[in-house]
TIZA-94369 format. One line per 2 residues: number of its first residue (from 1); their letters; for each residue z, y, x of C-alpha. Coordinates in Angstrom, 1 decimal. Layout:
BEGIN
NUM> a> Z/Y/X  ...
//
This chain:
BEGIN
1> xx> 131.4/90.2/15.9  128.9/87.2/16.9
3> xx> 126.0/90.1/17.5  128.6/91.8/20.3
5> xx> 129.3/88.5/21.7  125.7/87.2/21.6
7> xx> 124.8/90.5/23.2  127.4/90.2/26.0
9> xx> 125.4/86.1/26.7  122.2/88.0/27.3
11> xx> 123.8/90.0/29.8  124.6/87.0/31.9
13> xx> 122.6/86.5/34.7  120.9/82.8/35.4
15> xx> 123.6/81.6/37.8  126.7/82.1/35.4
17> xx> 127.9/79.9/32.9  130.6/81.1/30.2
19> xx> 134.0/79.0/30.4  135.7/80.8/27.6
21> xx> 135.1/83.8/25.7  137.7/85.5/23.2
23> xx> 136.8/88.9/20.6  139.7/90.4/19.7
25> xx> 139.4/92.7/17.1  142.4/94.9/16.5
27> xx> 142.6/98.8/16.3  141.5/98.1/20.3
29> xx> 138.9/95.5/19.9  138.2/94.2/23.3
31> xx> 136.4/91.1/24.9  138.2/88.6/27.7
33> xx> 135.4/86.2/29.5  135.9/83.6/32.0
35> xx> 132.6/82.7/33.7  131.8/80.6/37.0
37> xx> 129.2/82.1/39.1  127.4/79.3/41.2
39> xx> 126.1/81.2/44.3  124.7/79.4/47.5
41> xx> 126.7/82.5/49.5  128.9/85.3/49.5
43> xx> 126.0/87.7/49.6  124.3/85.8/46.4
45> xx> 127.7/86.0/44.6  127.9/89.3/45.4
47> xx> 124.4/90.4/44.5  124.9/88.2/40.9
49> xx> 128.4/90.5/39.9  126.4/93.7/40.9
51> xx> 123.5/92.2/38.4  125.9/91.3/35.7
53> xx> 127.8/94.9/35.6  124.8/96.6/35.4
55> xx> 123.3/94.5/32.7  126.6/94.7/30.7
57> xx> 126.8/98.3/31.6  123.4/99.4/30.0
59> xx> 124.3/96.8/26.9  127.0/98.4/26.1
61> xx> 127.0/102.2/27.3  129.5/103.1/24.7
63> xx> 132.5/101.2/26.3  134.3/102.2/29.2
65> xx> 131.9/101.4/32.5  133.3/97.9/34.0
67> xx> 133.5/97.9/38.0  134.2/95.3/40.5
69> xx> 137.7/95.8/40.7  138.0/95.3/37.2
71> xx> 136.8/91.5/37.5  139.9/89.0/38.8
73> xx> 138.7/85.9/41.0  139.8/82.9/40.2
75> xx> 139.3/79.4/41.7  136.6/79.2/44.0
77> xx> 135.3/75.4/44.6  133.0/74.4/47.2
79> xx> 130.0/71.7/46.4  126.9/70.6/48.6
81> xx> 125.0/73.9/49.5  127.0/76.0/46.8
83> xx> 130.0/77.3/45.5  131.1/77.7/42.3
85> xx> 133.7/81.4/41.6  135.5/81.6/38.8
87> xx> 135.8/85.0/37.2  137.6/86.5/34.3
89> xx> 136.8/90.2/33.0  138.0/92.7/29.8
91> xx> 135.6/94.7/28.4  136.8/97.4/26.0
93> xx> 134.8/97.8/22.9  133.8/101.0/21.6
//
């Protein structure tokens, strides 16, 4: 629904952008996002995915808890004093 993926917006922190989201809603509704993360470092970037799994974990307690090793990196690109991760996640919706 629009509320889940409005909710799952609001769990983004300030540095990340949405690229794509999709809401599938079958017998196993589910969420895939693609986001890009602009951090100034590795620590920052790191620091931001620790921010948004607990944000998304404590929106949506129901659904299985989503870890780091459940978010794929994608392409990373370098600009002047940042860099900009791409990220894509699942999150099962119960």
């Amino acid at each position: 629904s629009w509320k889940t993926m409005v909710d799952l917006a609001g769990c983004l922190p300030v540095n990340v952008r949405i690229k794509e989201m999709m809401l599938l809603v079958a017998e196993n509704p589910n969420l895939n996002m693609t986001c890009v993360v602009r951090a100034e470092n590795m620590s920052d970037f790191r620091s931001t995915l620790s921010t948004l799994l607990e944000n998304i974990g404590k929106t949506f307690s129901l659904s299985p808890r989503l870890e780091k090793r459940d978010i794929e990196l994608g392409e990373v690109l370098h600009g002047q004093g940042y860099t900009d991760y791409t990220i894509q996640f699942e999150l099962r919706l119960l």
